[in-house]
C-alpha positions, 0 to 999 in steps of 0.5 A: 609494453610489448616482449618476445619470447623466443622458443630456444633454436628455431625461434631465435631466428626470429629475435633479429627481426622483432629487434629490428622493429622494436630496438628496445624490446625485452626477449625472454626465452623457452627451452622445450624439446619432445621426447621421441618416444611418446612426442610430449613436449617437456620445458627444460628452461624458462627466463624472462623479464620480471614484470612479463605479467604487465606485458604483452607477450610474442611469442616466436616459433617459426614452424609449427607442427603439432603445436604441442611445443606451443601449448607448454610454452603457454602454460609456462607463460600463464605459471608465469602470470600472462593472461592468455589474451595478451598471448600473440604467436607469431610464426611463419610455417604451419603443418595442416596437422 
């Protein structure tokens, strides 16, 4: 089976859509903000479905930038047991940065 995975504020745009597509889909979710100094991205908040390792994980965020918001939430995802290949990123906006 499939999950999202939203990276809280701007991905949780997203969660009504997939849900409109997959009702039963299970969402977990990710908190990572910059610091503004040195633009690292830091996790503050992570929960999702105990057998996310089984699945096939989307993971949502709307726009991205420098995708250093995006690499954290990988590691976090592969900490977590996910295989990166199982990894689908589904965003609407790209920076050419």
């Amino acid at each position: 089976g499939n999950c999202g995975v939203s990276i809280m504020r701007s991905g949780e745009a997203m969660e009504q859509g997939l849900r409109d597509c997959c009702r039963s889909i299970r969402i977990g979710k990710i908190l990572i903000q910059s610091d503004e100094e040195t633009q690292r991205a830091k996790v503050y908040y992570a929960k999702f479905p105990p057998d996310i390792y089984r699945r096939k994980v989307l993971l949502m965020y709307p726009i991205l930038s420098t995708g250093n918001t995006v690499i954290e939430a990988v590691k976090v995802l592969v900490e977590h047991g996910v295989q990166p290949s199982v990894i689908i990123l589904l965003s609407l906006f790209s920076t050419p940065h």
